[in-house]
C-alpha positions in Angstrom: 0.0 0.0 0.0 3.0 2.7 1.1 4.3 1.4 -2.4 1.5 2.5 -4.7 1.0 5.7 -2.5 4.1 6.4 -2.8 4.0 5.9 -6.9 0.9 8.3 -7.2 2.3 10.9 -4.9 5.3 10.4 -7.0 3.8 11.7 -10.1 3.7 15.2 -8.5 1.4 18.2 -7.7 0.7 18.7 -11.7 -0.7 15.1 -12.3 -1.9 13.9 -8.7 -4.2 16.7 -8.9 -6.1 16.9 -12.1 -6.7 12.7 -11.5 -7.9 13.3 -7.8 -10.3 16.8 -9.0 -11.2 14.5 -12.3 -12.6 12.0 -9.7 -13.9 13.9 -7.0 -15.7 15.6 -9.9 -17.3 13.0 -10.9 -18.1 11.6 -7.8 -20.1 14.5 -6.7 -22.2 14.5 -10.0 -20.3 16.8 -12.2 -20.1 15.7 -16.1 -17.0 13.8 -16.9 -16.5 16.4 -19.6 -16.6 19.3 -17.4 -14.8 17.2 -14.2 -12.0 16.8 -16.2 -11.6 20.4 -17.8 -11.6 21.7 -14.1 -9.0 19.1 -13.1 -6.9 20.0 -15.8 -7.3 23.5 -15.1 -6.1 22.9 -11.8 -2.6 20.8 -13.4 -2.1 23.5 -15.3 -2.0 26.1 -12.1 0.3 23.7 -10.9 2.5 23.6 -13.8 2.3 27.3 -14.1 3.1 28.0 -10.3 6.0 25.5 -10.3 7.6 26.9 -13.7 7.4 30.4 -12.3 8.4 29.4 -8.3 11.6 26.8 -10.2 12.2 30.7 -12.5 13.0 32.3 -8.9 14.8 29.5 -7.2 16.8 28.2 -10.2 17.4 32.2 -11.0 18.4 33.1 -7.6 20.2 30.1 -6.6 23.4 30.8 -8.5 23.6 34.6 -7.5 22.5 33.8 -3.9 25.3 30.9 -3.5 28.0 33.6 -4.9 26.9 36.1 -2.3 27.7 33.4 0.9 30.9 33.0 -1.3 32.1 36.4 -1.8 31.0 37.3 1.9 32.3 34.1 3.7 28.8 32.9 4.8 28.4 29.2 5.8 26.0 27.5 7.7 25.6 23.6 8.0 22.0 23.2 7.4 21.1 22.7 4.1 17.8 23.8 2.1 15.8 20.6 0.8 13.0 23.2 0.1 9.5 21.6 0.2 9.4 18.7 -2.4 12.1 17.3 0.1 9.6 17.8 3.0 6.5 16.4 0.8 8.7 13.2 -0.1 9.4 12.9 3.7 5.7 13.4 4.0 4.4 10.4 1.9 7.4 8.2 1.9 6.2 6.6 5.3 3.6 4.3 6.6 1.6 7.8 7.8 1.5 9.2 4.4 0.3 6.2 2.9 -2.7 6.7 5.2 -3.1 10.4 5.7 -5.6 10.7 3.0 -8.4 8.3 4.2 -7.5 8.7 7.6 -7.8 12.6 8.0 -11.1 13.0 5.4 -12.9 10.4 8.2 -11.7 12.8 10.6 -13.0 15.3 8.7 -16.7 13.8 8.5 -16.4 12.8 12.2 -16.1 16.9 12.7 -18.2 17.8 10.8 -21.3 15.4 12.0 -20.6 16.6 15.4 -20.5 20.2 14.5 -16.8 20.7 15.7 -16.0 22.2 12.0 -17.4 24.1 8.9 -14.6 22.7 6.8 -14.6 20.2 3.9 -11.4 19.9 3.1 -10.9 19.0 0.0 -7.6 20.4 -0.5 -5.6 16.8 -1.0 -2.3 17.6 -2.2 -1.7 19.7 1.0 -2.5 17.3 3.0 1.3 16.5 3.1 1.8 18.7 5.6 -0.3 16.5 8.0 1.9 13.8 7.0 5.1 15.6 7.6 4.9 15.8 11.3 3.5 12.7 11.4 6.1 11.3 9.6 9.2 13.3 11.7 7.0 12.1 15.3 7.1 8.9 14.0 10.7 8.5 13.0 11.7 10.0 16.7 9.5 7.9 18.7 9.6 4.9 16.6 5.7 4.2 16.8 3.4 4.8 13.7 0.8 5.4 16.9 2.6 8.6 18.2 2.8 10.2 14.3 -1.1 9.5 14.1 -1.8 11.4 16.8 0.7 13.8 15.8 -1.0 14.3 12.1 -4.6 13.9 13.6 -4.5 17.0 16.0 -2.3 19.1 13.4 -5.4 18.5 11.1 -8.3 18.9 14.0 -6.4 22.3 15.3 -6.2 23.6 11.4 -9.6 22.6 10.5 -10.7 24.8 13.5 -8.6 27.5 12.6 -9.7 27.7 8.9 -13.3 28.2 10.3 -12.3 30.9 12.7 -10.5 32.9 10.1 -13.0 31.9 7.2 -15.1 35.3 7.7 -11.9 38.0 7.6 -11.0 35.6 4.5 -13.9 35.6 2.3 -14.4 39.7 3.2 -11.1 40.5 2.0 -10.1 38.6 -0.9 -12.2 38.8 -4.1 -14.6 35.7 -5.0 -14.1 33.7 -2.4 -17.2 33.4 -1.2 -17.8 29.5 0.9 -13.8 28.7 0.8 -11.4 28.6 3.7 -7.4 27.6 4.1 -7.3 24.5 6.0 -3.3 24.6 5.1 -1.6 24.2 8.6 1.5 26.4 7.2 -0.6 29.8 6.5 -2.5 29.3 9.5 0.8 28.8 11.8 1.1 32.1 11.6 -2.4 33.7 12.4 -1.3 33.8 15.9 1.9 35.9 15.1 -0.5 38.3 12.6 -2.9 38.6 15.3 -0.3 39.5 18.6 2.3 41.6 16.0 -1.0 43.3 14.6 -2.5 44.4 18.2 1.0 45.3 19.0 1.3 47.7 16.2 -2.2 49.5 16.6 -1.0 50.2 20.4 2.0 52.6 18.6 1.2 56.3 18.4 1.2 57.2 15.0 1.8 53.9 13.5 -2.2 54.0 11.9 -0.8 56.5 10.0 1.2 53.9 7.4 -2.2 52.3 6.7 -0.5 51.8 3.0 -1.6 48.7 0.8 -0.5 47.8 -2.6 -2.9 50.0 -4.8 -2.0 52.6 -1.9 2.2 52.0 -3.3 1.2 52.5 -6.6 -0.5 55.7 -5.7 2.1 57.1 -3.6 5.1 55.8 -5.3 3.7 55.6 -9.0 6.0 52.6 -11.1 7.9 52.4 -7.2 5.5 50.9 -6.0 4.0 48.5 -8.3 5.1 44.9 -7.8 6.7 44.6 -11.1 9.1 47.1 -11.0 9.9 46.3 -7.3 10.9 42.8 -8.5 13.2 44.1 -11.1 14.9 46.7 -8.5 15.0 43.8 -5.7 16.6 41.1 -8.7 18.9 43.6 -10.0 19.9 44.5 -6.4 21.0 40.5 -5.7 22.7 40.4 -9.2 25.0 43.7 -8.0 26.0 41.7 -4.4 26.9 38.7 -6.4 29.9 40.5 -7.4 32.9 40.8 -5.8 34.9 43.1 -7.6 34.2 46.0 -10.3 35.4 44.2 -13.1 32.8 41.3 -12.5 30.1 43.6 -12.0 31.1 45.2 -15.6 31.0 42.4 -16.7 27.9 41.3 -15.7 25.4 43.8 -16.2 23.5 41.8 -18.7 22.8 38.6 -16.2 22.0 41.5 -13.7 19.0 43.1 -16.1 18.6 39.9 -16.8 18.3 38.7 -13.1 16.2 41.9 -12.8 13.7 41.0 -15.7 12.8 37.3 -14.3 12.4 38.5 -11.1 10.0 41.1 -12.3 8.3 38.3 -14.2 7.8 36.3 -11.5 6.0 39.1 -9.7 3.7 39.3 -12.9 2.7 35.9 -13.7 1.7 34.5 -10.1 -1.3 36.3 -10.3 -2.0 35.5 -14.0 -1.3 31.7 -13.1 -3.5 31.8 -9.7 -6.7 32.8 -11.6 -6.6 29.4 -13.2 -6.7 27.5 -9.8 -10.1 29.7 -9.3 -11.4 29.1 -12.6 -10.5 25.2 -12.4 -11.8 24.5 -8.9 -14.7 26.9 -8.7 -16.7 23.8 -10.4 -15.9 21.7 -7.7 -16.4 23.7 -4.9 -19.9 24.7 -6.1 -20.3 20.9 -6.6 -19.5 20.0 -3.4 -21.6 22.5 -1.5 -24.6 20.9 -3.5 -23.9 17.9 -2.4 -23.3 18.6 1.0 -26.4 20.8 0.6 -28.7 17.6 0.3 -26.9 15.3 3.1 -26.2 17.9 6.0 -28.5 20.5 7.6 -27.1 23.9 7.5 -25.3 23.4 4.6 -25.2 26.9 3.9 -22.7 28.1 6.2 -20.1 25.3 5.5 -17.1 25.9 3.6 -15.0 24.3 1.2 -11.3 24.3 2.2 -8.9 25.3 -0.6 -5.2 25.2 -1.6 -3.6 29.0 -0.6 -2.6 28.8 -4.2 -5.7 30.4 -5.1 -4.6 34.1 -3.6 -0.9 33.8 -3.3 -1.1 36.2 -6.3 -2.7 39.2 -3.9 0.1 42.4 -4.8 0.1 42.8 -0.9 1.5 39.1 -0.7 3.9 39.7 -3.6 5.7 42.8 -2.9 6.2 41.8 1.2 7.4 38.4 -0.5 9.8 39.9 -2.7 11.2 42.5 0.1 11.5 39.6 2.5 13.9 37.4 0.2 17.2 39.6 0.9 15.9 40.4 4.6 15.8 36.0 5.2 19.1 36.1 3.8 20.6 38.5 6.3 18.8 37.4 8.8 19.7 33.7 8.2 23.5 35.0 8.7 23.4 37.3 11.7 21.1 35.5 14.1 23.0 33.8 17.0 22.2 30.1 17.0 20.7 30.0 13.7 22.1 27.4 11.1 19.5 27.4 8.2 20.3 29.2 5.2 17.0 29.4 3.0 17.2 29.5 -0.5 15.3 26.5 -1.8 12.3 27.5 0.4 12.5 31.2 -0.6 9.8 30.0 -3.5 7.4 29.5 -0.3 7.6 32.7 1.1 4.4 33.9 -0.7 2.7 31.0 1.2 2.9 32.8 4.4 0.4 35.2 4.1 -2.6 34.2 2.9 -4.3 34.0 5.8 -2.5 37.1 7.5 -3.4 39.5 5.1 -7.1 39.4 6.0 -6.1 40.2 9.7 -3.8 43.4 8.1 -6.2 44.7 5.6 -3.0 44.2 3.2 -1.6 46.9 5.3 2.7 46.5 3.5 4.3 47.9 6.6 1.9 45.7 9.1 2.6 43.0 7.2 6.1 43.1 6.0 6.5 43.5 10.2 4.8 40.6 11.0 6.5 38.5 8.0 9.7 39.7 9.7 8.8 38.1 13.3 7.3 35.1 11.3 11.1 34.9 9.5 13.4 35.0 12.8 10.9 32.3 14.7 11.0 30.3 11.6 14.4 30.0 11.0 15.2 28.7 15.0 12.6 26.4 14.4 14.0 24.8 11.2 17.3 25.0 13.1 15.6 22.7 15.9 13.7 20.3 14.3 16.6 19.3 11.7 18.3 16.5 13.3 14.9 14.8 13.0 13.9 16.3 10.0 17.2 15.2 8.5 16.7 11.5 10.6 13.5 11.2 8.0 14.9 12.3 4.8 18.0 9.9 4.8 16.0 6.8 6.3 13.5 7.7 2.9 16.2 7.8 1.2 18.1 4.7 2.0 14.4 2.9 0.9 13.4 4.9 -1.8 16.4 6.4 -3.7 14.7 9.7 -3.6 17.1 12.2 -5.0 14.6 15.2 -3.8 15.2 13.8 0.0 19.4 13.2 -0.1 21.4 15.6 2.0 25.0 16.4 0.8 27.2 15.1 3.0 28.2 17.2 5.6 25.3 18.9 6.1 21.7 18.3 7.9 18.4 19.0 6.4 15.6 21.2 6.8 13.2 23.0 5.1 11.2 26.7 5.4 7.9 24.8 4.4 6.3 23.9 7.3 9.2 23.1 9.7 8.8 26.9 10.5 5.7 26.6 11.9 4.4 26.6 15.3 2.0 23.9 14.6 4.9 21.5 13.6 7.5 22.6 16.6 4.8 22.5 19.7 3.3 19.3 18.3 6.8 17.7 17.6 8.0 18.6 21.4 5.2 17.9 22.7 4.8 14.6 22.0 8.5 13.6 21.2 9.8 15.2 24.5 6.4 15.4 27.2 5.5 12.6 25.7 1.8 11.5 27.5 2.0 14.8 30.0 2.7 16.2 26.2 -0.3 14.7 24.3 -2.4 15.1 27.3 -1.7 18.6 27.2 -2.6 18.8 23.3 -5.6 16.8 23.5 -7.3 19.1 26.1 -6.5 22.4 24.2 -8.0 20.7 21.0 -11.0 19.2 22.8 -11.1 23.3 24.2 -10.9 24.8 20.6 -13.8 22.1 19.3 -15.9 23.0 21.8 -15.4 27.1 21.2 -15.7 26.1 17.9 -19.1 24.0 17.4 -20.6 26.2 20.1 -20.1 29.2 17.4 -21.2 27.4 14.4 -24.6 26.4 16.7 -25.1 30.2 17.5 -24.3 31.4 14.1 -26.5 28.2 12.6 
C-alpha cells in the first residue's frame, strides 16, 4: 500500500491533482467532460506555479550561493525546500494513510458540529503527513505520528473556520472557501499579537499603506513589477565581488532583474486558473453537502492557498523579504539554516494574514519579519529529526529530492517553520503522555469554542 501511495504521490502536484479533481468531480455528479476540464485547469496552475516558483529558485540560486561566497557565509543546514519535505511526507507508513484517515476525521467533525470545513484540498494534505512522519521517526511508533498528524489536522480545520469570515471579506470571489493549510494558518497567531501590538504605537495607523495605496504614492515604485526588477537587479550587483565582475555582468544582472520582475507578474496570472479550475468543484461539493447535511449553507470548502498567493500585498512583502531572510539567516546567534530552496514559499505565508492586516505592507512586512526569525530557529531545531527522516527515505526509496549532501543536515522553510509543527513535535517527542495530554485538552477546548459558534451562528 505505502508502495502505490508512494508511486501516485510520485507523479507530482501537476498530475496527482487533475486525477484526484477529475474523480472527485465525478463523484459528486459533475459531467465527466466538465470534471475533467476543471482538473486539468487545476494541473495547469500547478504547472504554471512550479515553472514560475523553479524561474526564482533556479534564477536566484546561483547569485545567492555567490553572495555566501564572496561574503564568507556558511551555515551547515542545508535547504531541501518543500518537495524534500512532501517526499518525507508520503514516503512513510503515515503518508500512505493520511488521505483516508484525515477526510474520516473530517466527516467525524463535521457530523458533530466541531468544523465548517470540507477539506478537500488533497495535495496539501502532506503537511499532516510531515509531522507525522518526523513524530514517527523520533519515537519509533506509527501510533505517536497519528496522533501527531490527527490533531495538526483537527487544530487547522478549527482555525480555517475561525478565520474563514476575515477571508472571504477580503479577498475577491471567495465566497464559501477557507485555508485548511496548517502552514498559512501557523502564523495567524503571530498576525494577530504583532497586529495588536502595532495599533498600540502612536502614529503607526498612520502607514495604513496597501499595494494600490504603493502605486499611488510611489507611482511605477510601487507596483510589484518594478519592485521585482529593482529587488533582482539588487542580488545580481551583491553577487559580485569586484568592479570588473560587475562590468561584466550587467547583462545577467537586467537579466536577473527582468525574471524576477516576471515572476512578480505571472503568479497572479497563473493563480486565476486555480479559481477558474476549482470553482466547479467547490460549487459541486456545496450541492452535495447541501442535500446530506443541515445547515449546509454556512459550510465551507477548504482550498489550496494557491488560489490568492497572487494578492500584490503578498507579492511585494514576499519579494522584500527574500534579501531580509538572507541576512537574517547570517546574523542570528544560533541559527544554522540558510534558505534559499524555500525562498519560493515565502508567498505562502500570508494568505491568511493579510485578511487580519487589511494588506496593510508595513503591518505585514513587520509581521512577516517576526514570522522569518521564529521560523528560522525552528527549522534549526527540528533538523536533526527532520534530516533522521529524509536519509531513512532515502536509504528505501532512492529519492534524490530527500538526499542531503554530505556534511550537512536537512531542513526545510515549508512547514518546519511553523508553530503547529514545533509545539506538536515537542510535545509529543519530548512530554511525551504529560505532552499529548496537554494537546488533547486544548484541542477538545478549541472544538468545543468552535461548534458552540457554528450552533449560535447556525
Amino acid at each position: 500500500m505505502e508502495q502505490i501511495f508512494s508511486y501516485i504521490i510520485g507523479l507530482g502536484a501537476a498530475v496527482m491533482m487533475p486525477v484526484l479533481f477529475t474523480i472527485l468531480g465525478v463523484c459528486i455528479g459533475i459531467k465527466f467532460g466538465k470534471a475533467l476540464k476543471s482538473g486539468l485547469l487545476v494541473g495547469v496552475g500547478f504547472v504554471g506555479l512550479s515553472v514560475v516558483t523553479s524561474l526564482l529558485t533556479t534564477s536566484l540560486g546561483g547569485p545567492l550561493k555567490k553572495v555566501t561566497e564572496i561574503y564568507g557565509l556558511s551555515l551547515e543546514i542545508f535547504d531541501m525546500g518543500w518537495p524534500a519535505a512532501a517526499s518525507v511526507a508520503y514516503n512513510t507508513s503515515v503518508g500512505a494513510f493520511i488521505i483516508p484517515v484525515c477526510l474520516a476525521v473530517n466527516i467525524v467533525m463535521l457530523l458533530t458540529k466541531t468544523t465548517k470545513t470540507v477539506n478537500i484540498d488533497l495535495w496539501n494534505y502532506w503537511h499532516f503527513a510531515f509531522i507525522g512522519a518526523v513524530v514517527y521517526f523520533a519515537t519509533e511508533s506509527i501510533g505517536w505520528g497519528f496522533f501527531a498528524a490527527i490533531i495538526c489536522y483537527v487544530i487547522t480545520l478549527i482555525m480555517a473556520d475561525m478565520t474563514s469570515k476575515q477571508f472571504q471579506a477580503y479577498y475577491d470571489k471567495m465566497e464559501g472557501i477557507s485555508i485548511p493549510q496548517p502552514f498559512c494558518q501557523g502564523f495567524v497567531p503571530f498576525a494577530l499579537v504583532v497586529n495588536k501590538a502595532l495599533d498600540m504605537i502612536p502614529g503607526f495607523s498612520k502607514l495604513d499603506i496597501d499595494a494600490d495605496g504603493m502605486k499611488r504614492k510611489f507611482g511605477i515604485m510601487g507596483d510589484p513589477l518594478f519592485l521585482g526588477v529593482i529587488v533582482g537587479c539588487g542580488i545580481g550587483v551583491l553577487s559580485c565581488s569586484n568592479f570588473n565582475e560587475f562590468r561584466d555582468g550587467i547583462p545577467s544582472i537586467f537579466g536577473l532583474g527582468i525574471k524576477m520582475g516576471a515572476v512578480m507578474e505571472l503568479i497572479p496570472r497563473i493563480t486565476s486558473l486555480f479559481i477558474e479550475g476549482l470553482r466547479p468543484i467547490s460549487d459541486a461539493t456545496r450541492e452535495l453537502i447541501g442535500k446530506k447535511f443541515k445547515n449546509a449553507a454556512s459550510l465551507n470548502i477548504g482550498m489550496s492557498p494557491a488560489l490568492v498567493i497572487g494578492h500584490p500585498t503578498t507579492l511585494v512583502v514576499s519579494l522584500l523579504l527574500i534579501p531580509v531572510a538572507l541576512f537574517l539567516s547570517v546574523v542570528l546567534p544560533g541559527n544554522k539554516f540558510l534558505p534559499l530552496a524555500s525562498l519560493a514559499g515565502m508567498f505562502y505565508l500570508f494568505p491568511a494574514v493579510l485578511p487580519i492586516t487589511k494588506g496593510n505592507v508595513p503591518k505585514t512586512f513587520i509581521i512577516g519579519l517576526v514570522a522569518l526569525v521564529v521560523g528560522l530557529y525552528f527549522v534549526t531545531d527540528l533538523a536533526p529529526y527532520f534530516t533522521q527522516a529524509a536519509q531513512d527515505v532515502y536509504v528505501r526509496t532512492g529519492d534524490a529530492a530527500v538526499k542531503i549532501p554530505e556534511g550537512f543536515q536537512g531542513g526545510a522553510l515549508d512547514f518546519a517553520s511553523s508553530i503547529f509543527s514545533w509545539i506538536i513535535f515537542h510535545f509529543v517527542y519530548n512530554i511525551k503522555w504529560v505532552g499529548s495530554a496537554l494537546l488533547v485538552a486544548f484541542t477538545l477546548f478549541m472544538a468545543i469554542v468552535n461548534r458552540r459558534s457554528i450552533i449560535k451562528n447556525a
